[in-house]
C-alpha positions in Angstrom: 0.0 0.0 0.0 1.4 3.7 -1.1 0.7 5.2 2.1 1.8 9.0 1.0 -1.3 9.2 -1.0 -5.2 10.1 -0.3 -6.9 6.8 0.1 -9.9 6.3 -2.4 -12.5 6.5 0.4 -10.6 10.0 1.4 -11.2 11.0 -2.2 -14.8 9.7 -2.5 -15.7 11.7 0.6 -14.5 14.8 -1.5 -16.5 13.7 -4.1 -19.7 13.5 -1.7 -19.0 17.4 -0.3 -18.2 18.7 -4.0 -20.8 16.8 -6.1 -22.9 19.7 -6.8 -19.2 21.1 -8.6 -18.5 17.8 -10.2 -19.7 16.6 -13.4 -18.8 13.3 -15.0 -18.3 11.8 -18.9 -20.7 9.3 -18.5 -19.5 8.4 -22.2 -15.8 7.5 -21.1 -17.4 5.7 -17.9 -20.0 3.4 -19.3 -17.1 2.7 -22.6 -14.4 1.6 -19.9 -16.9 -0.4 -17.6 -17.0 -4.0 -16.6 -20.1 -5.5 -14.8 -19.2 -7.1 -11.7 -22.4 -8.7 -11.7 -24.9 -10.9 -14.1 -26.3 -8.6 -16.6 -29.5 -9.1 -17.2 -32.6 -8.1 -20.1 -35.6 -6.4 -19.6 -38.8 -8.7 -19.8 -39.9 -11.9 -18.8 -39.0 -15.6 -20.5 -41.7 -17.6 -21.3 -42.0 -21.6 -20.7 -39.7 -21.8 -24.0 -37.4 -19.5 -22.8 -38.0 -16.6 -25.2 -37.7 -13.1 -24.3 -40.9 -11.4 -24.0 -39.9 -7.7 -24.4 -41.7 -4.9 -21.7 -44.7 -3.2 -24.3 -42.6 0.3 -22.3 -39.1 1.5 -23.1 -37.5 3.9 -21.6 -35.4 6.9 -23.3 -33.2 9.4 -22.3 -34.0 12.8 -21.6 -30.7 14.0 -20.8 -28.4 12.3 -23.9 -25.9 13.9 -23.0 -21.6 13.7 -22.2 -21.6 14.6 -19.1 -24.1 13.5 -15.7 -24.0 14.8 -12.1 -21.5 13.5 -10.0 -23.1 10.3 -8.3 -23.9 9.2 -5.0 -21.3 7.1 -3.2 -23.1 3.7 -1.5 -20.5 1.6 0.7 -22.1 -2.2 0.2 -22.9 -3.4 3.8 -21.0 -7.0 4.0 -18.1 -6.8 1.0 -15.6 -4.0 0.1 -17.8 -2.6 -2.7 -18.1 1.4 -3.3 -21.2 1.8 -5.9 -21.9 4.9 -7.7 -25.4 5.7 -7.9 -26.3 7.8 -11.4 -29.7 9.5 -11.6 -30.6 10.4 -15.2 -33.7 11.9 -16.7 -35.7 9.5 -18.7 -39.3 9.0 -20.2 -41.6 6.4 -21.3 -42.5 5.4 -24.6 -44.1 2.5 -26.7 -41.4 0.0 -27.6 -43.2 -0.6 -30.7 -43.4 2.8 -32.3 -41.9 4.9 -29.9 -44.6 6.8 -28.6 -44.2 8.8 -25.7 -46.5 8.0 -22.4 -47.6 11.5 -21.2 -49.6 10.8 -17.9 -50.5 7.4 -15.8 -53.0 7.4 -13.1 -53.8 11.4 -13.0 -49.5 11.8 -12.8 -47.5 13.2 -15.1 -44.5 10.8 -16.4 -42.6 12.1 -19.2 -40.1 13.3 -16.6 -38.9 10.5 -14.5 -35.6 9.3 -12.8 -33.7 6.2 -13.5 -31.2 5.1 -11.3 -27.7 3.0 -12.7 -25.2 2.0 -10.2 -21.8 1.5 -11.5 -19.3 -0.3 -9.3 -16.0 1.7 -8.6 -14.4 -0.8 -5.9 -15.7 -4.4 -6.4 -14.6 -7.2 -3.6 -11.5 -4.7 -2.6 -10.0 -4.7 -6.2 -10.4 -1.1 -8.5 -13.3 -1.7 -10.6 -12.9 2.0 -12.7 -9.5 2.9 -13.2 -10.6 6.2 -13.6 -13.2 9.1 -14.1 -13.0 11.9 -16.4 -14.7 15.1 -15.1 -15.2 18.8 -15.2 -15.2 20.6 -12.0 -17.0 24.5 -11.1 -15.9 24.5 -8.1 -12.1 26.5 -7.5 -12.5 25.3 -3.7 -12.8 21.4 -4.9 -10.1 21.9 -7.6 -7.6 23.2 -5.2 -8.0 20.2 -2.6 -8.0 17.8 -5.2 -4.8 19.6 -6.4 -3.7 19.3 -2.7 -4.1 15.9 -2.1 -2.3 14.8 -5.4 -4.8 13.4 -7.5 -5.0 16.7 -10.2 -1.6 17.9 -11.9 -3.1 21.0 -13.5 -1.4 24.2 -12.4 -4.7 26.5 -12.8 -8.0 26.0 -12.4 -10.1 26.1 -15.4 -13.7 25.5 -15.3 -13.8 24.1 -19.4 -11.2 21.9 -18.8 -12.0 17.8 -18.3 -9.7 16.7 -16.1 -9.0 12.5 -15.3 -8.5 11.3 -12.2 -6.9 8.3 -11.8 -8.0 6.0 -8.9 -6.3 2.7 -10.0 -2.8 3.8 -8.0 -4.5 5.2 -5.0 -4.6 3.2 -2.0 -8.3 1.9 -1.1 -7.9 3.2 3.0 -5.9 5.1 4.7 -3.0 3.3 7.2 -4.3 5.5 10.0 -8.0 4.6 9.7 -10.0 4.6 13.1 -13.2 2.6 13.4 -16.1 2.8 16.0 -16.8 0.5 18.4 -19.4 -2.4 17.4 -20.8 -3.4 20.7 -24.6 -3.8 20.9 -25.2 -2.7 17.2 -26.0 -5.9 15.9 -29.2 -6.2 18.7 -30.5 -2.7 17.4 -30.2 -3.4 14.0 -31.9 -7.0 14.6 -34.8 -5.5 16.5 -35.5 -2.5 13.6 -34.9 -5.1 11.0 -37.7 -7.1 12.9 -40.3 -4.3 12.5 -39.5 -2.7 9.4 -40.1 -6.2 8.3 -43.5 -6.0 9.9 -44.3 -2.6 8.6 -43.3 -3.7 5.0 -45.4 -6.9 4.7 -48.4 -4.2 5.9 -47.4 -1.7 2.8 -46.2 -4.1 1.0 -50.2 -3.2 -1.7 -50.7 0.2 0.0 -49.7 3.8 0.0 -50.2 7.1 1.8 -50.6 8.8 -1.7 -52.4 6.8 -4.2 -55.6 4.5 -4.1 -55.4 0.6 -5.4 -56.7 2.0 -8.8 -54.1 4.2 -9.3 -51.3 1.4 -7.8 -52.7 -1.0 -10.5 -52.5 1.2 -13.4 -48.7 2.1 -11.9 -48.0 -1.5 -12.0 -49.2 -2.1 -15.9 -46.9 0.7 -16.7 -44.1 -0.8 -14.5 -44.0 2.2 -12.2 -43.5 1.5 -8.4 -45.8 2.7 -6.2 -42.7 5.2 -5.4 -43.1 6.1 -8.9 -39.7 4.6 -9.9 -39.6 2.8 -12.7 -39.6 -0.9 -12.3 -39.1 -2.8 -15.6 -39.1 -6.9 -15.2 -35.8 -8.1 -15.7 -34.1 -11.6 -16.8 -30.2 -13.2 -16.5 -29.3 -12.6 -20.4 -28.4 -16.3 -20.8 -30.8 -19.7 -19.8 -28.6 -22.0 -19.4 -25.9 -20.9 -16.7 -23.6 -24.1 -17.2 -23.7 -23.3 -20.7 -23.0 -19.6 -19.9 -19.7 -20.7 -18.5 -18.4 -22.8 -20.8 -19.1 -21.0 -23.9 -17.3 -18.0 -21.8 -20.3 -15.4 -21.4 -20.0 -15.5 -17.6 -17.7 -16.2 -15.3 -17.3 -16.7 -11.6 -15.2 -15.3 -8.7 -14.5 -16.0 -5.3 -16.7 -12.9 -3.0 -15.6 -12.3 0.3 -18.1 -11.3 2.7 -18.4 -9.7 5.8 -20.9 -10.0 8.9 -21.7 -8.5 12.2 -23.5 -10.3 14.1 -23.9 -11.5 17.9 -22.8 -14.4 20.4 -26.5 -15.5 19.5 -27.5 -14.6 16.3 -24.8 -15.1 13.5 -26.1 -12.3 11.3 -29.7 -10.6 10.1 -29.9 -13.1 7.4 -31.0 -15.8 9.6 -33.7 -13.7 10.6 -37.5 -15.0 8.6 -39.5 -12.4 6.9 -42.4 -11.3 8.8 -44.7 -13.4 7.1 -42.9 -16.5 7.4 -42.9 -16.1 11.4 -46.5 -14.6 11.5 -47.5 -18.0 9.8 -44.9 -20.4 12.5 -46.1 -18.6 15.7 -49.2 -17.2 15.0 -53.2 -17.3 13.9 -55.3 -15.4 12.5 -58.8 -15.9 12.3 -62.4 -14.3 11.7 -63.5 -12.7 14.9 -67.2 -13.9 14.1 -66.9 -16.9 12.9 -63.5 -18.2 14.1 -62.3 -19.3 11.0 -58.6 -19.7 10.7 -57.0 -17.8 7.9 -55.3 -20.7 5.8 -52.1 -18.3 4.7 -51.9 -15.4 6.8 -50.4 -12.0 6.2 -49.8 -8.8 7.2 -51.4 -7.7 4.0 -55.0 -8.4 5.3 -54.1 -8.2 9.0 -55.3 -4.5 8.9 -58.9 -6.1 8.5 -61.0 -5.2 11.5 -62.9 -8.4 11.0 -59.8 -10.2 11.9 -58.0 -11.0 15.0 -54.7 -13.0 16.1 -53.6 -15.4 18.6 -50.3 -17.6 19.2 -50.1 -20.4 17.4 -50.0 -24.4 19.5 -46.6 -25.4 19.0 -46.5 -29.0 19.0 -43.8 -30.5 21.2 -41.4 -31.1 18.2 -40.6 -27.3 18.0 -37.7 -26.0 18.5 -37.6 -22.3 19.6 -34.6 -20.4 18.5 -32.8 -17.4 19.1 -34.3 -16.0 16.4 -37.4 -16.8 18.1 -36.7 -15.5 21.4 -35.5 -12.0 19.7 -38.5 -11.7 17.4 -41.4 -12.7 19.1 -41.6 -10.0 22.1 -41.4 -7.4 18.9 -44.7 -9.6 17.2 -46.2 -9.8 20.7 -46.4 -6.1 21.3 -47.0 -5.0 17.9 -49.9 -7.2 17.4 -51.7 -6.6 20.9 -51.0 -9.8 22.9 -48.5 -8.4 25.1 -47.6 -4.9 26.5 -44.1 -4.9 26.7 -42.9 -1.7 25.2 -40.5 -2.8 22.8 -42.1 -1.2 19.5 -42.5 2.2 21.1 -39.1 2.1 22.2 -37.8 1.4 18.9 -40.1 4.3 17.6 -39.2 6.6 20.1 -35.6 6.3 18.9 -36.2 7.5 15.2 -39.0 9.8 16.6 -42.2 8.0 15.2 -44.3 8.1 18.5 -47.0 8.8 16.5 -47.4 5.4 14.9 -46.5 4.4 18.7 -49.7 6.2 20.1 -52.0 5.2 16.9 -50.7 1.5 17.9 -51.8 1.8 21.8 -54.6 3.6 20.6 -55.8 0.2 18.5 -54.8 -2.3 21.0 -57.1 0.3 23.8 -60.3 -0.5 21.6 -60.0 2.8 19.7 -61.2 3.1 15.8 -58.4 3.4 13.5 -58.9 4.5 9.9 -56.6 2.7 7.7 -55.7 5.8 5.9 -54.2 7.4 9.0 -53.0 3.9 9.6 -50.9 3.7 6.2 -50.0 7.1 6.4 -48.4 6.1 10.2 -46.7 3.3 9.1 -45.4 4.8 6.1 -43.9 7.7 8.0 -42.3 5.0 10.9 -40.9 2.9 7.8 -38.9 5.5 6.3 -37.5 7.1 9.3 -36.2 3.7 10.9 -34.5 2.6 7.1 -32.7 6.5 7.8 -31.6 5.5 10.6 -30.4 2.3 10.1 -28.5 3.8 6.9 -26.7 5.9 9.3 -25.6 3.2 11.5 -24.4 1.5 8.0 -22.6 4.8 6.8 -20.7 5.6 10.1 -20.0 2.5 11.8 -20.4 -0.7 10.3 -19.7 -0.1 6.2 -16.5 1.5 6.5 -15.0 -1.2 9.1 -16.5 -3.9 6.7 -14.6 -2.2 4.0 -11.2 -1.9 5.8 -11.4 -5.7 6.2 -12.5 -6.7 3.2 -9.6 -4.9 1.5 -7.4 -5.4 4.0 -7.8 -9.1 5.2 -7.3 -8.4 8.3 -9.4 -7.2 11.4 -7.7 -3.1 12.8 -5.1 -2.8 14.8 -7.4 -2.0 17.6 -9.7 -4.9 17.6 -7.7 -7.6 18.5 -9.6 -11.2 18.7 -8.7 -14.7 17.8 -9.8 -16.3 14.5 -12.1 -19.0 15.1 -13.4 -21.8 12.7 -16.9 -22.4 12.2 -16.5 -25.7 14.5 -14.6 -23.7 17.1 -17.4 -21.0 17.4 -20.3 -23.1 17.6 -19.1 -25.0 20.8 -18.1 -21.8 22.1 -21.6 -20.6 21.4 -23.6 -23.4 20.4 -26.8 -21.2 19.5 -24.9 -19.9 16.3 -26.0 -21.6 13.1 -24.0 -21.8 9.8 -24.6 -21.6 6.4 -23.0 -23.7 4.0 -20.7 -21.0 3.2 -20.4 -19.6 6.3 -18.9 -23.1 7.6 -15.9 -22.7 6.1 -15.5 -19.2 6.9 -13.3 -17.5 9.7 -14.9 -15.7 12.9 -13.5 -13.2 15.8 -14.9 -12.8 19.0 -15.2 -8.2 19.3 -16.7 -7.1 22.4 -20.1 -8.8 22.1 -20.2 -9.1 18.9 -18.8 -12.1 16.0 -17.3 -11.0 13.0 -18.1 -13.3 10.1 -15.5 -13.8 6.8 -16.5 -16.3 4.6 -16.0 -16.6 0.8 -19.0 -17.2 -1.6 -18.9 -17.4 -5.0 -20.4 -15.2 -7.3 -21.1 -15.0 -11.5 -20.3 -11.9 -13.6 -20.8 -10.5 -17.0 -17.1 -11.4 -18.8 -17.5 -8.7 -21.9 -16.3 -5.2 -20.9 -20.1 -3.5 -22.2 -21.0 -0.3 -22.9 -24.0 0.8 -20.4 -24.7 0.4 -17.2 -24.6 -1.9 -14.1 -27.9 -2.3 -13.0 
């Protein structure tokens, strides 16, 4: 590592403070960019396997050089930066090009479409570099500073390329938070933004079912993001790799988790538990919902009870750490768990519309949605936060580095070794033969998986 130089994640934190002064040729990018990932078609394959195109394309408003600077996304268990593009499209017909004007009462022919392209993949440079134009004299001069410009004046016509391939990905003095008790706070929001999902998962605080259907035909999200159906651009995959049009690589990745709970991938979707632990039934007739959901649980006809576990059941961890957040949510117990959660990311008001329900209280389902809605995006805020300051960039230093910081000294453990010192962990194939530490009171999972990519450098764009 060439530690006189800024590190890339020094630089891309420049980049995040300047990228109103930044613009980048999106041409030179998207000619000089290799998908790390499968690329995939729009549309659907039928039982044959043909391609069944989208009846909507989309076209770009903006068909231009040059885009805004990008935001900078740290993935949460590998040492992957993404660069998220926004660029202006509209809708059209494939067939004949014609331009869709309005859907559902909304205007469309100015929407956003979103492109990530992957700057640092699994710790290796993914761009070598970006060519850009910069109006900013303050962000010239401290990119001048730190080494990565060697124009003598600034000069806002000029394209300047900044190379990243010889920079080193973190700095030798980097200084990471401390992990302890994160894990349990992510596992508990994870629990009841799951929760609140499954509810949303056909409803929104802005638009009636009507509009959400006509939204889906045009593949809008209910978000109005467009939403096109998407395929793997081969059928066969062993085929794929032999003829060469993908190959695979070894991904490292890294999890926090706890002594208990190995990481938040072990945790069910809401659904799934609702259906092991719990039913719901007809309050009048006491008919048992066959497949229950959170989707119709907001029916005031309906109510919910625990499930009879038959003897043969084992209860988990996983268990243990959801089902006080279910209890409370759904009325059977009065624990306080899901207002404290709320509390934390200031949604009491979903808190009091909740005790409000449970006290007998009539609650429209529009003030319901709009509750839930509210809660849903404050806790992914604040979970994002917890990503961005403490847990991504740690993640990131390992996965580069290969080694845990300095400061965080533990003993690498096999899977074997961990699970008889804490026998309520449970592995993944993967994570089997993987490698974990002991920080605090957390475990710090690395484990290889393997993943398939795109060979062909491609012009366009990694979705």
């Amino acid at each position: 590592m060439t530690n006189n130089k800024i590190s890339l994640v020094e630089l891309i934190q420049i980049f995040a403070q300047y990228r109103d002064n930044i613009i980048v040729n999106i041409k030179h990018l998207q000619e000089h960019y290799q998908r790390t990932g499968i690329k995939r078609v729009k549309g659907v394959r039928n039982e044959n396997g043909e391609l069944l195109q989208p009846w909507l394309r989309t076209e770009n408003i903006d068909n231009v050089e040059y885009v805004g600077m990008g935001e900078f996304q740290f993935n949460r268990n590998t040492a992957t930066i993404n660069m998220l593009i926004k660029r202006k499209v509209k809708l059209a017909k494939f067939e004949d090009k014609t331009p869709t004007i309005e859907v559902a009462g909304l205007l469309v022919n100015d929407l956003n479409s979103f492109n990530n392209y992957t700057i640092v993949s699994d710790g290796k440079i993914n761009v070598k570099s970006l060519k850009v134009k910069i109006s900013s004299k303050k962000a010239f001069d401290l990119l001048k500073e730190k080494g990565v410009l060697d124009a003598e004046d600034f000069d806002f016509r000029a394209e300047y390329t900044i190379e990243l391939n010889n920079l080193p990905l973190v700095a030798a003095n980097s200084h990471y938070s401390s992990i302890d008790g994160l894990f349990n706070e992510l596992a508990e929001i994870k629990v009841l933004t799951s929760i609140i999902s499954a509810y949303l998962r056909k409803e929104s605080d802005v638009f009636v079912a009507g509009q959400l259907d006509e939204f889906k035909k045009h593949y809008l999200s209910k978000n109005v993001y467009i939403n096109f159906p998407t395929t793997n651009e081969y059928t066969d995959i062993h085929e794929a790799l032999v003829n060469g049009t993908i190959e695979s690589k070894i991904s490292y990745k890294i999890d926090i988790g706890s002594q208990n709970i190995l990481n938040l991938s072990k945790l069910p979707s809401a659904n799934k538990f609702l259906s092991k632990m719990y039913r719901l039934y007809d309050k009048i007739t006491g008919e048992i919902i066959i497949k229950p959901s959170f989707a119709i649980a907001l029916n005031e006809n309906l109510a919910v009870r625990h499930r009879l576990l038959s003897s043969r059941t084992k209860i988990t961890k996983v268990d243990e750490l959801m089902k006080p957040i279910f209890d409370d949510f759904l009325g059977l117990e009065q624990n306080g768990i899901v207002a404290n959660i709320l509390k934390k990311v200031d949604a009491d008001s979903l808190a009091q519309l909740l005790q409000d329900k449970q006290a007998g209280k009539q609650i429209s389902k529009e003030e319901m949605i709009a509750a839930l809605t509210t809660a849903n995006n404050k806790l992914e805020q604040y979970v994002e936060k917890i990503y961005h300051d403490k847990i991504s960039p740690l993640v990131f230093y390992i996965g580069c580095i290969g080694v845990l910081p300095n400061k965080m000294e533990a003993k690498s453990m096999t899977a074997e070794e961990a699970a008889i010192k804490y026998p309520n962990l449970q592995f993944s194939k993967d994570e089997q033969q993987g490698n974990f530490f002991a920080v605090g009171d957390s475990i710090i999972s690395i484990y290889a998986k393997t993943e398939y990519y795109s060979k062909l450098i491609s012009v366009g764009v990694e979705n």
